[in-house]
C-alpha positions as CSV (number, residue, x, y, z in Angstrom):
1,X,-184.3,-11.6,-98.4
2,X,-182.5,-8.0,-97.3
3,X,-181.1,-6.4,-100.5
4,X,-177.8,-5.0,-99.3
5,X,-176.6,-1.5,-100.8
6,X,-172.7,-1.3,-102.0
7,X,-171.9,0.6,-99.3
8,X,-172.6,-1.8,-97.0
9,X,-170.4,-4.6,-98.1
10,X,-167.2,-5.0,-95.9
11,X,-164.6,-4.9,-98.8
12,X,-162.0,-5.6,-95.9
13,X,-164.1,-8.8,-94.6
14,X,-163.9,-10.0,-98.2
15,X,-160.8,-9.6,-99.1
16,X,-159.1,-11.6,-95.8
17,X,-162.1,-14.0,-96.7
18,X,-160.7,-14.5,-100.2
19,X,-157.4,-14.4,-99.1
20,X,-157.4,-16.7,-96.2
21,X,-154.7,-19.5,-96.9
22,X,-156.1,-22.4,-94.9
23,X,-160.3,-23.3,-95.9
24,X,-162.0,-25.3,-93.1
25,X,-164.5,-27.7,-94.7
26,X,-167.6,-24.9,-94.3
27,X,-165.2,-22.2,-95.9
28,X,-164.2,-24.7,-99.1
29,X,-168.3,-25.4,-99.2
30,X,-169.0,-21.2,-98.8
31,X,-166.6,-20.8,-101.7
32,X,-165.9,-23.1,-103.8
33,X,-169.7,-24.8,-103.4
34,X,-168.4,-28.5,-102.5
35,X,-171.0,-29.7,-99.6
36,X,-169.2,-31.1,-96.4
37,X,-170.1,-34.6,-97.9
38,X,-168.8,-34.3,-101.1
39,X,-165.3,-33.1,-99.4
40,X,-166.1,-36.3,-96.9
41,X,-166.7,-39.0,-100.6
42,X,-163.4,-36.9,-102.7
43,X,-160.9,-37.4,-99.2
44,X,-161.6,-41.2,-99.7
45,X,-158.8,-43.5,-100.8
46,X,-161.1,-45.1,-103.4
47,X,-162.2,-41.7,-104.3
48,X,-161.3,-40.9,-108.5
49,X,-161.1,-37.1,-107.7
50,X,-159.2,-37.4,-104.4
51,X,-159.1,-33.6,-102.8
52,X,-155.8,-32.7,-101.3
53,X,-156.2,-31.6,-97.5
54,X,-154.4,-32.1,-94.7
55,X,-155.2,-33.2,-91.3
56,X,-154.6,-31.8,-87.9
57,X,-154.4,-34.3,-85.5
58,X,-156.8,-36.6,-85.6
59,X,-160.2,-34.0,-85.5
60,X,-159.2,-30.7,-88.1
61,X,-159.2,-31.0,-91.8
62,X,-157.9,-27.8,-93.5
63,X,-157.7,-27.4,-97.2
64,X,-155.0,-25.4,-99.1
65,X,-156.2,-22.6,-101.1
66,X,-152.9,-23.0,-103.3
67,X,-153.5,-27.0,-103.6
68,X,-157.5,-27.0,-104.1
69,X,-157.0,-24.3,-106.7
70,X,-154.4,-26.3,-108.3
71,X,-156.3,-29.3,-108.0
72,X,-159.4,-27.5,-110.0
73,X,-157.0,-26.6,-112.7
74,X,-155.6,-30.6,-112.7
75,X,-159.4,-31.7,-113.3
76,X,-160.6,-29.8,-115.8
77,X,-162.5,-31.2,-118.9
78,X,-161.8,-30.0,-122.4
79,X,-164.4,-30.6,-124.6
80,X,-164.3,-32.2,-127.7
């Protein structure tokens, strides 16, 4: 594994990376960590934790940033 210096991170390829508004399914699994068959199980109608996403004619899914951030906020446990 290549150790990268600061210098060489792209601060502008971050930033449009984090600020993106649409997430294809490999973006929402780069950054939020959700593997393209978890996304697959939560779009399901039977699914308890139904993702929000929206689909592009009958091949794209795209995934809000706005809605799955919401979504996260919507399904978080409190402890006890």
């Amino acid at each position: 594994m290549k150790n990268i210096g600061l210098e060489e991170v792209n601060h502008e390829e971050k930033y449009a990376r984090l600020t993106k508004k649409w997430l294809s399914p490999d973006d929402l699994e780069k950054e939020y960590g959700f593997s393209k068959s978890t996304q697959a199980k939560m779009r399901m109608v039977s699914s308890n934790s139904k993702i929000p996403y929206h689909k592009i004619g009958s091949k794209y899914i795209r995934y809000s940033r706005a809605d799955i951030d919401a979504w996260i906020k919507e399904h978080k446990v409190r402890g006890v």
